[in-house]
N, C-alpha and C positions, 0 to 999 in steps of 0.2 A: 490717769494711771491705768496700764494696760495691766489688766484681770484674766483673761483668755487669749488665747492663742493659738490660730490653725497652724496647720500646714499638712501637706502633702496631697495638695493638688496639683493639675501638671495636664498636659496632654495624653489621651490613649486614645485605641481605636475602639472602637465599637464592640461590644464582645468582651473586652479588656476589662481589668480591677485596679482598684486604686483602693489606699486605706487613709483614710482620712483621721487627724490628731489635734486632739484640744487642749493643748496643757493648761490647765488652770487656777489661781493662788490657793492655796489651802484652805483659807479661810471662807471661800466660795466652795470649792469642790467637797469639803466635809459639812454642810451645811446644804444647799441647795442640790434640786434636782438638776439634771441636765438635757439639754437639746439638741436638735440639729432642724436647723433653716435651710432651703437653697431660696435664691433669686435668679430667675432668667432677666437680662434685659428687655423692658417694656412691662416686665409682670412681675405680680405681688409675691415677698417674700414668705415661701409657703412652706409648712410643718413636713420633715420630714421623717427623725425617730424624737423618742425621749425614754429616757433610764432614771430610776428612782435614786434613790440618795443612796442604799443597800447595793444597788446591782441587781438586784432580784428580779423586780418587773423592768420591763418592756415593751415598748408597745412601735410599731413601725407603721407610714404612713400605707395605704392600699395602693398608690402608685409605683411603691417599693418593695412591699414586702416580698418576701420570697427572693431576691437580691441584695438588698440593704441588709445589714445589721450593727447592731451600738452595745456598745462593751466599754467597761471602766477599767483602769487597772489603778487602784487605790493606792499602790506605794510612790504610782509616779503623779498621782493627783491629775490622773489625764483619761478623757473620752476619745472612744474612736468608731468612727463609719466607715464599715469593711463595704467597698461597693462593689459586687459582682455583675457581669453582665452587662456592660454599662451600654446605655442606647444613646443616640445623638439627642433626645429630650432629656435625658441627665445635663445637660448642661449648663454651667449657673456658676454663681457666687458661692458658695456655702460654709456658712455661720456654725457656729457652737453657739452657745447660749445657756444660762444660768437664771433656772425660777424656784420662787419659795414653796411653792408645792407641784408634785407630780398627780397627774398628767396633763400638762396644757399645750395647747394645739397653737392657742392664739400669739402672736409675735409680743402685742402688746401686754401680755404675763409673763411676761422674763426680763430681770431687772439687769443682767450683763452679758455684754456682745462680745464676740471675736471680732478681729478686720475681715474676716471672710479667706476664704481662699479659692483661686482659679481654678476647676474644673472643665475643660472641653473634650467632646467624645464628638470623632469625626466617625464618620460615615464610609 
């Protein structure tokens, strides 16, 4: 049963934004916090924001912050990573993700995935 849902990854150049979207069932998104993973090829799928259940807190990984940011919009039950700046190590898989409490870092704390979505930032 698919529960989450990226999209809006794609190709850019270096410098470039991309806004990333997690539509997710209601029954997750009014209930659980939310996440965002990337995965590069060859390496571990690693933390990059998470948003409370409210919207209220935030908290963005240090490889991002100050570029990244995560934003809910409640009536359409969807998370989004706004990526500024984007560098050619932005690049990756990246996940949404659904856990029972805020704020967890670790992949293995969240009970529902997205398929990911394609991310490349050329150079």
């Amino acid at each position: 049963q698919v529960q989450l849902v990226e999209s809006g990854g794609g190709l850019v150049q270096a410098g470039g934004s991309l806004r990333l979207c997690c539509a997710a069932s209601e029954h997750i998104f009014s209930v659980y916090a939310m996440g965002w993973f990337r995965q590069a090829p060859g390496r571990e799928r690693k933390f990059v924001a998470a948003i409370s259940r409210s919207g209220t807190r935030r908290y963005v990984a240090d490889s991002v912050r100050g570029r990244f940011s995560i934003s809910t919009d409640n009536a359409k039950n969807t998370v989004y990573l706004q990526m500024n700046s984007l560098k050619p190590e932005d690049t990756a898989v990246y996940y949404c993700a659904a856990a029972e409490v805020y704020l967890k870092i670790t992949k293995d704390d969240y009970s529902y995935w997205g398929q990911g979505t394609q991310v490349t930032v050329s150079s």
